[in-house]
C-alpha positions as CSV (number, residue, x, y, z in Angstrom):
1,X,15.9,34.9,-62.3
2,X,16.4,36.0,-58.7
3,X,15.9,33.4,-56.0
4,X,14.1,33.3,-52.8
5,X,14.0,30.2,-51.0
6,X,13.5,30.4,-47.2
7,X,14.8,27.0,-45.1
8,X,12.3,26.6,-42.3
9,X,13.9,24.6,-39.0
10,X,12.0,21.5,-37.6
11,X,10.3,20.7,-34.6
12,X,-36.5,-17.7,-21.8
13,X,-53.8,-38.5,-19.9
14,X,-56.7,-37.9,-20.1
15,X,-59.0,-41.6,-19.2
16,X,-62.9,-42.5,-20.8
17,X,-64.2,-43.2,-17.3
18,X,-65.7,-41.4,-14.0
19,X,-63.4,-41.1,-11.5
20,X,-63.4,-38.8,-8.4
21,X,-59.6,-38.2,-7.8
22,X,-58.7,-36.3,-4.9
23,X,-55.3,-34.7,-5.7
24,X,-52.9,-33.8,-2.6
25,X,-50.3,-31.3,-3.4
26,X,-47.6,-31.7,-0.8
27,X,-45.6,-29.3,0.0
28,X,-41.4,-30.1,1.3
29,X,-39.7,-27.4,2.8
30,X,-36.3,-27.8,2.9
31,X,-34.4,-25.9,5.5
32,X,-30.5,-24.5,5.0
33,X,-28.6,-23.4,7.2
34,X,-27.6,-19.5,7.2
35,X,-24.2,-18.2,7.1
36,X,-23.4,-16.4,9.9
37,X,-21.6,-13.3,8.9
38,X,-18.9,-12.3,10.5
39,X,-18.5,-9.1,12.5
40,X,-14.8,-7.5,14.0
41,X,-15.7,-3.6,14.6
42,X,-18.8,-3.9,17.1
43,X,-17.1,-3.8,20.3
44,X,-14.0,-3.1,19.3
45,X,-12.4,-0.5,21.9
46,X,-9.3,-0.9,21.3
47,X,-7.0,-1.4,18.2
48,X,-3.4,-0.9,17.4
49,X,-2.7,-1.5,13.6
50,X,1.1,-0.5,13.8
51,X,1.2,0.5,10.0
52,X,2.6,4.5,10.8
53,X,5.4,3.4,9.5
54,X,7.3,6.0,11.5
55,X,7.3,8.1,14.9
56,X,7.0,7.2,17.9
57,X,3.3,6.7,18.7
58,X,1.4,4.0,18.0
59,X,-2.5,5.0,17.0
60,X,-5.5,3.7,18.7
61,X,-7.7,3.2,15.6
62,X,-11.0,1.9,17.4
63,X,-11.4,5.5,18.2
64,X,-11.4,5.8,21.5
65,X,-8.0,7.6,20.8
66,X,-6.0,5.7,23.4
67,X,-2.7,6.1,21.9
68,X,1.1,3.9,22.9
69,X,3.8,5.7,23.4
70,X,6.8,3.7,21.8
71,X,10.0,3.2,24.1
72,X,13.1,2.3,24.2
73,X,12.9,2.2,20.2
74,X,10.8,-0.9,19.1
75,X,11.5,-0.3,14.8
76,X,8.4,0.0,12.5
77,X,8.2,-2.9,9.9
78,X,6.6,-5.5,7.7
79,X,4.0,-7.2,9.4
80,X,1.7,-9.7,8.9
81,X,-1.9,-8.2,8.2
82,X,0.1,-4.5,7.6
83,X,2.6,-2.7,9.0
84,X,3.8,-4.1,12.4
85,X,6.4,-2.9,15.4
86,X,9.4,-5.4,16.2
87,X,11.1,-5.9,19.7
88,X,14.5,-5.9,20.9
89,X,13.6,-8.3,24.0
90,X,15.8,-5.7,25.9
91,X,13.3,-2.7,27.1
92,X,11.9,-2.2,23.9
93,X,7.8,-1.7,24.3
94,X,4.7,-0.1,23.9
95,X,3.2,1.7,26.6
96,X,-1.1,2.5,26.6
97,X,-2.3,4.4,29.5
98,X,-4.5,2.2,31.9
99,X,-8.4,2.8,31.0
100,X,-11.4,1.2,32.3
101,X,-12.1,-0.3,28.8
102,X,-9.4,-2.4,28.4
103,X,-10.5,-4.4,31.6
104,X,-13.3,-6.9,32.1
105,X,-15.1,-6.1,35.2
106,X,-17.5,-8.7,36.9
107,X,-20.4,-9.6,35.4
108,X,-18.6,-8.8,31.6
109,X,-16.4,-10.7,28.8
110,X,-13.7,-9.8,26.3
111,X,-11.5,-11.1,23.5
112,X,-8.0,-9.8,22.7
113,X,-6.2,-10.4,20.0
114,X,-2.7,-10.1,18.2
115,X,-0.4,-11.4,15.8
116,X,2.7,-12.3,16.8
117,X,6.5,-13.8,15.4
118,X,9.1,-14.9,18.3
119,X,12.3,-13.5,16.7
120,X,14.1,-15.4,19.9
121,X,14.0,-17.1,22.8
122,X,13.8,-15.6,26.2
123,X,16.6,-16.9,28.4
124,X,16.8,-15.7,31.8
125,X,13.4,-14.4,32.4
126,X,9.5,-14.5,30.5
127,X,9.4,-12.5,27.6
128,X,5.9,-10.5,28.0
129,X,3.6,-10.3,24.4
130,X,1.1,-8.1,25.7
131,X,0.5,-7.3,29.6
132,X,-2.3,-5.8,31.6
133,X,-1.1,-7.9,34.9
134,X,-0.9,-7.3,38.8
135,X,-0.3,-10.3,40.6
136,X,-1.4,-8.4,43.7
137,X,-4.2,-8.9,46.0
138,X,-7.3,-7.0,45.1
139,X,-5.7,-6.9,41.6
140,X,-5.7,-8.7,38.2
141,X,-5.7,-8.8,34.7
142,X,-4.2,-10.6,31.8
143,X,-0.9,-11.8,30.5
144,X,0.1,-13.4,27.4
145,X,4.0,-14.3,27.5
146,X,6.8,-16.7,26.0
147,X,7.8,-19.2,28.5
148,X,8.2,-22.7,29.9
149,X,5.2,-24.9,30.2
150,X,6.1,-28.2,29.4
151,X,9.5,-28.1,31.7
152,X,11.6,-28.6,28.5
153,X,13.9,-26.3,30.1
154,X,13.6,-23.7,26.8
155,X,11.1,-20.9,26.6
156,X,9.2,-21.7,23.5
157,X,5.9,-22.0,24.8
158,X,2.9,-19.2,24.5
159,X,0.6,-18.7,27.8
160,X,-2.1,-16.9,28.2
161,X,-2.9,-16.4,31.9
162,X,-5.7,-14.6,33.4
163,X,-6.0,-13.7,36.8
164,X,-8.8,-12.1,38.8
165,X,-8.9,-9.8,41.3
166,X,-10.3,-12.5,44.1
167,X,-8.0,-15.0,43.0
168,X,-4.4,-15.8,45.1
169,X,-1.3,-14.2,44.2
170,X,-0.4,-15.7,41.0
171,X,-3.1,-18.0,40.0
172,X,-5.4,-17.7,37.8
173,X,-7.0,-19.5,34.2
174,X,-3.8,-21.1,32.2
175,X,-4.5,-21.8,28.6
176,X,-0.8,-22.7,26.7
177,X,0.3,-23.8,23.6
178,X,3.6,-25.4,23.4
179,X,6.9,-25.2,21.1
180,X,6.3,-22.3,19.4
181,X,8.6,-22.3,16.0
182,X,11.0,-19.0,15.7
183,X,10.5,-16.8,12.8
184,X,6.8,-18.0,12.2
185,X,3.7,-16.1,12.6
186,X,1.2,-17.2,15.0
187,X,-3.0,-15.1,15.5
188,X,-3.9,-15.5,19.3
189,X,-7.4,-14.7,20.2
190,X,-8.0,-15.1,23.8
191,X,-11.6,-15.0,24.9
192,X,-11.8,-13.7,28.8
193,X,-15.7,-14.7,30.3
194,X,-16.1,-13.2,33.9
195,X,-19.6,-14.5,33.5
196,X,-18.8,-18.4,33.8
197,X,-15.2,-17.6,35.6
198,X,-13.2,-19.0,32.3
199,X,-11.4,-18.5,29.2
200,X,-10.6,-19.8,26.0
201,X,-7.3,-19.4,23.8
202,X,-7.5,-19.7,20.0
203,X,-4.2,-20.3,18.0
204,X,-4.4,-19.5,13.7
205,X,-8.3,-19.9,14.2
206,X,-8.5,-23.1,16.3
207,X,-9.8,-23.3,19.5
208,X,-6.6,-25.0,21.7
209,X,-8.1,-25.1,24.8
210,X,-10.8,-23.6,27.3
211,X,-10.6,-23.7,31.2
212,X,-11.6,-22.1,34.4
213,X,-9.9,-20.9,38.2
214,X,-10.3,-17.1,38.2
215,X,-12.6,-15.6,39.7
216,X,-13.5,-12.0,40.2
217,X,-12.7,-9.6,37.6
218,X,-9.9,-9.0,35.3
219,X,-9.0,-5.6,36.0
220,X,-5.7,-3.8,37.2
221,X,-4.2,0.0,37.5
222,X,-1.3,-1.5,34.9
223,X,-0.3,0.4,32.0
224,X,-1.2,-1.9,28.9
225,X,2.5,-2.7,27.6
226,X,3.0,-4.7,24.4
227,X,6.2,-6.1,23.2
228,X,7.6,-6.2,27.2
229,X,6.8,-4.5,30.1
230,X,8.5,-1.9,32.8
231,X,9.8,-4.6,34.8
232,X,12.2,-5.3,32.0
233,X,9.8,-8.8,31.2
234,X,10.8,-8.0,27.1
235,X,10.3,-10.1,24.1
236,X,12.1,-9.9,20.9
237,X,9.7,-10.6,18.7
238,X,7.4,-8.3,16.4
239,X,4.3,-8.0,16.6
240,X,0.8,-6.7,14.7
241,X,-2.6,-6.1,14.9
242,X,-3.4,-5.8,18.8
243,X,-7.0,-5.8,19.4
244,X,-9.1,-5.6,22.5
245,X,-13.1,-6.1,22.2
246,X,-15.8,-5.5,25.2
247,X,-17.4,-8.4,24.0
248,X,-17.0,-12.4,23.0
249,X,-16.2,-12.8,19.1
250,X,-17.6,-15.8,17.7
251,X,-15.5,-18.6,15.9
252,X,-17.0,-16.7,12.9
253,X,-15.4,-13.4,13.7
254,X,-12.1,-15.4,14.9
255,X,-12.1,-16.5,11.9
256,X,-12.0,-13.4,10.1
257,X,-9.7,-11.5,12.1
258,X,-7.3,-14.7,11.1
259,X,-8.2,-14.4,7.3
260,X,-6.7,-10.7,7.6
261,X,-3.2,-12.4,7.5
262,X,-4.0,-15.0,5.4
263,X,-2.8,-13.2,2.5
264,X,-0.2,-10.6,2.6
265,X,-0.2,-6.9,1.3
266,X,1.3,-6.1,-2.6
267,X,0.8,-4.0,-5.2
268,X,1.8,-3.1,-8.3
269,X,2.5,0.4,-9.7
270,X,2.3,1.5,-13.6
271,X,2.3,5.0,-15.6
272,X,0.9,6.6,-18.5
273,X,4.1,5.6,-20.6
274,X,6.6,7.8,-22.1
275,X,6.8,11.4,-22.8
276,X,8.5,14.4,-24.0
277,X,9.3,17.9,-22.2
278,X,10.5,21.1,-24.2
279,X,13.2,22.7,-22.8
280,X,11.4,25.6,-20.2
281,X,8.5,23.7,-19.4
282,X,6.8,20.9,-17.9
283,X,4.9,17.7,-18.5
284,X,2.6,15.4,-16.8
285,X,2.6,11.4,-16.4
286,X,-0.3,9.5,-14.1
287,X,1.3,7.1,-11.7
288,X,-1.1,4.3,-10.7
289,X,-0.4,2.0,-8.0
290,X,-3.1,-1.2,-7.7
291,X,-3.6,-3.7,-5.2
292,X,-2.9,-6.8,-6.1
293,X,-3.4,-8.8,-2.9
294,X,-4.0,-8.5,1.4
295,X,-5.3,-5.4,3.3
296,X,-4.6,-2.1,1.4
297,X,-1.5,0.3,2.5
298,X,-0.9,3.9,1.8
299,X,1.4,3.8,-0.7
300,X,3.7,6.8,-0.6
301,X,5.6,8.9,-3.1
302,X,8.9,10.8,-2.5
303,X,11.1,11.4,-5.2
304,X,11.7,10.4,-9.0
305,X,15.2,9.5,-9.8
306,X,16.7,9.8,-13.2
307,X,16.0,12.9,-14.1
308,X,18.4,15.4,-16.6
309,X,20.2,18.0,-14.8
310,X,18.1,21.3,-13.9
311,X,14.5,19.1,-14.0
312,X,12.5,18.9,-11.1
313,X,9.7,16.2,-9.8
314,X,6.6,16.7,-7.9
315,X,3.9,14.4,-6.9
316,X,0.2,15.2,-6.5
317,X,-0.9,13.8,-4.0
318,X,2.3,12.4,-2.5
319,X,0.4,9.7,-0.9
320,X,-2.8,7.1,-1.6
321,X,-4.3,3.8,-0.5
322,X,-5.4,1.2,-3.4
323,X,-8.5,0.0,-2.4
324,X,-8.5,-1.1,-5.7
325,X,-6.3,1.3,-7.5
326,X,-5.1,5.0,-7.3
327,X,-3.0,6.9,-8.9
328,X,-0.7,10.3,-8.0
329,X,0.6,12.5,-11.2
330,X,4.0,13.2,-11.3
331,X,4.7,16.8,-13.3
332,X,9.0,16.8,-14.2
333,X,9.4,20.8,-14.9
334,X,12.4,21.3,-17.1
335,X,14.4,24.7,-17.4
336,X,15.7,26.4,-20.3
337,X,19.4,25.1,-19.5
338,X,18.0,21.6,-19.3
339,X,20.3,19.2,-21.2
340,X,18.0,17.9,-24.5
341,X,18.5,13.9,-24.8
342,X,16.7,10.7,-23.2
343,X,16.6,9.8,-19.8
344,X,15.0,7.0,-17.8
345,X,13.1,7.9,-14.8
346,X,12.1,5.6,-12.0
347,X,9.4,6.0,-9.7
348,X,9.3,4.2,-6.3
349,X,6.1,3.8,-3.9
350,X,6.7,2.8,-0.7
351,X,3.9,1.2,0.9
352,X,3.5,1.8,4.9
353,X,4.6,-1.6,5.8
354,X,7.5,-0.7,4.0
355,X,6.8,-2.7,0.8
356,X,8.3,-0.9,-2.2
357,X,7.7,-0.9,-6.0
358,X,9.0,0.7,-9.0
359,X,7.9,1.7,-12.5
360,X,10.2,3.5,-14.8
361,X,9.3,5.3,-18.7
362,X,11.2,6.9,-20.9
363,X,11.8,11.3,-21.0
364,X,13.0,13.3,-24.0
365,X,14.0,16.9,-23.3
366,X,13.6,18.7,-26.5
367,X,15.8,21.5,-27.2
368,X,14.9,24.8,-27.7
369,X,15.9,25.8,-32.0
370,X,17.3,29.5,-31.5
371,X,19.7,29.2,-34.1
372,X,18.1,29.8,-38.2
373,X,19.3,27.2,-40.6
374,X,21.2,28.9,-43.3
375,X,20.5,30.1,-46.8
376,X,19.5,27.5,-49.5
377,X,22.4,27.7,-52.3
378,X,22.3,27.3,-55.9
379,X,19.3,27.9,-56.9
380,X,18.8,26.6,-60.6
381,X,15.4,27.0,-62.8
382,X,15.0,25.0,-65.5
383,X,12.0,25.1,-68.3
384,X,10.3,22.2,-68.6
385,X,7.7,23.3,-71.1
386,X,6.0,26.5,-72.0
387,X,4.0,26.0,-68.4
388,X,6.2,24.3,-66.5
389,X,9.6,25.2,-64.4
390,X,11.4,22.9,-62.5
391,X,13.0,23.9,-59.5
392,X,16.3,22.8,-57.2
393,X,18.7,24.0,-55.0
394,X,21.3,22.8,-52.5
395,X,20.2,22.1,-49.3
396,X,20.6,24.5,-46.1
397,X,22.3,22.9,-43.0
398,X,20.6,23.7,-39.2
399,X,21.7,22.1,-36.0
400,X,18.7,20.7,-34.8
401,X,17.3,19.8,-38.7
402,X,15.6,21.6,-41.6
403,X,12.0,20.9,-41.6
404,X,11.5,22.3,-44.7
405,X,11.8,25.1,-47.6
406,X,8.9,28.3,-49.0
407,X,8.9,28.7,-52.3
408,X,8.6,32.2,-53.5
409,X,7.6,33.5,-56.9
410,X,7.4,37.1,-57.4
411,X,7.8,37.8,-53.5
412,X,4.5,35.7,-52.7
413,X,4.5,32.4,-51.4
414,X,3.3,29.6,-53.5
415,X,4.6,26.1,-52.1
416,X,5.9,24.5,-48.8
417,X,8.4,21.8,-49.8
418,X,9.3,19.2,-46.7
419,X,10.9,16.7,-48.5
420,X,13.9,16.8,-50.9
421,X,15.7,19.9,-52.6
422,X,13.3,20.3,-55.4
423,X,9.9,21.9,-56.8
424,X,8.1,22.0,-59.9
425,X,6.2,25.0,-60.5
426,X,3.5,24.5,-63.3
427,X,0.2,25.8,-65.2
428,X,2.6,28.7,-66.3
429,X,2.0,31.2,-68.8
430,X,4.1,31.4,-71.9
431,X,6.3,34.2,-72.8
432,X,6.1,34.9,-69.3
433,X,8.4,36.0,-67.0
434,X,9.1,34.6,-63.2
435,X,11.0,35.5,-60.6
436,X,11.6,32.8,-57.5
């Protein structure tokens, strides 16, 4: 018999008497207070997030587009609502041109706002927060700085001074809070009335103190500095969240803006487990990046590391913010001369405050089978019964694997064997010949 075996590689009272009753129904109202909702957008003309992360400009997000100009290198980092800037207390500042509406003219009232952490202590001079000041005659405005108010003889107290443009040189409303702790996030709000001639300074969302003595309006031709000021008045310290509103907030909306750093930014970032690329092609995997607590970041992604020689990553789209969640897909394109084997490949998201997670899964490159297995050997038929011939052979060698033999009988093919080296062939036909 003649043998053709072909090795195939793998891959819800009533009373007896007259009465007249006269029934009163009373009715009780009961009166609840309502919550007052808080609100920190109207009036908002001014707002400097910090969370770019890089560059040197600092956007004006209230849409009035009244961008900073970073100098002297203040250095983009965590903050505490976000991102945030931090100061050398060298010459490091921010620098916003002067506009009319970051003043308070006569007859209006303001709020500012800011986060701050005092990284140091000034020593030979005041180290300025935020500045808007001219201590000259006809002029005004408002400073909060880093000094000495309680004659302790350290500067580790926070003052906010404002100073009207009919006022003397120098004076002005003085609202401090003393001994300031290094290293410790602190949310002024400073509430500036031109109406009534006073202001009121709120630390963490408590009202410290309120008093009076300027008069006139707070305006000056000052650039707006934050972080220090041009005549060298610098604070090392970093700072987030600047805010200036045309209008009073109430302790409701103080409130909120200080609930915005209550809890700080993080997320977590998963993907669509493991997979398996062929050798000259490609294969997706979702990247999903949720947020688990604080004010969402853009979460961005640059590279994946890991990967076999010759493969290539891409991200689309290389960046997006987890209201809730979001997700980028990452395609890894291998070539032909890829190396087949596993890998682990690690994903890293970098949020804008500079927060950074990783989620790794596992890749196998499969290779590419040019090579045929070889020839089955020995091919031995034995009759079983007058209908039925058992098959078996030796079995061929490949080197990637045999995935399995055809069976031929009389040059057609009647079985696919995938396991094992044998095949019985029945319902035969006596006095018969075969050929396999």
């Amino acid at each position: 018999m003649a043998g053709i075996i072909e090795a195939m590689s793998k891959h819800t009272r009533t009373f007896g008497c007259l009465y007249l009753f006269f029934v009163i129904s009373i009715g009780f109202f009961i009166f609840l207070p309502l919550a007052v909702s808080a609100d920190i957008t109207t009036g908002l003309v001014g707002h400097w997030k910090f969370d770019e992360g890089s560059g040197t400009v600092a956007s004006d997000s209230s849409g009035n587009v009244n961008n900073g100009a970073l100098t002297s290198g203040p250095t983009w980092t965590t903050g505490k609502v976000s991102g945030a800037l931090s100061f050398d207390g060298v010459d490091a500042r921010v620098s916003i041109p002067d506009r009319n509406i970051h003043e308070f003219n006569e007859g209006t009232n303001g709020t500012i706002s800011f986060w701050f952490k005092l990284l140091s202590y000034p020593s030979s001079v005041d180290g300025h927060l935020v500045d808007k000041y001219d201590s000259s005659v006809g002029q005004g405005g408002y400073l909060y700085r880093i000094t000495d108010t309680d004659g302790d003889g350290v500067r580790d107290d926070f003052r906010a001074f404002i100073h009207g443009t009919t006022n003397c040189n120098g004076c002005g409303s003085n609202v401090n809070k003393t001994n300031i702790s290094l290293n410790q996030w602190y949310h002024a709000v400073s509430v500036i009335k031109t109406t009534s001639n006073s202001s009121e300074l709120y630390i963490d969302g408590a009202l410290i103190s309120s008093t009076g003595n300027f008069f006139g309006a707070a305006t000056s031709t000052q650039t707006l500095s934050i972080g220090g000021n041009e005549a060298a008045s610098n604070v090392n310290a970093v700072i987030d969240d600047a805010r200036i509103y045309n209008r009073v907030l109430t302790a409701a909306d103080i409130t909120e803006l200080y609930n915005l750093g209550s809890t700080a930014f993080d997320f977590s970032l998963t993907n669509g487990g493991n997979k398996s690329v062929t050798q000259g092609s490609s294969v997706n995997n979702t990247v999903t990046a949720t947020l688990v607590s604080g004010t969402a970041q853009a979460v961005s992604f640059i590279t994946a590391s890991g990967l076999p020689t010759g493969a290539a990553a891409t991200f689309s789209p290389i960046s997006c913010t987890p209201s809730t969640a979001c997700s980028t897909v990452l395609t890894i394109s291998a070539l032909s001369t890829t190396p087949a084997g596993t890998y682990t490949i690690t994903v890293t998201g970098t949020a804008t405050g500079g927060l950074t997670k990783q989620t790794t899964f596992t890749l196998t490159v499969i290779g590419v089978d040019t090579t045929p297995p070889s020839v089955p050997t020995n091919l031995t038929a034995t009759a079983i019964s007058s209908s039925q011939i058992n098959l078996s052979w030796t079995a061929s060698t490949d080197n990637v694997g045999v995935a399995g033999y055809k069976v031929f009988r009389g040059g057609v093919q009647i079985a696919t064997v995938t396991t094992g080296t044998s095949y019985s062939n029945t319902g035969l036909t006596a006095a018969t010949t075969y050929s396999y």
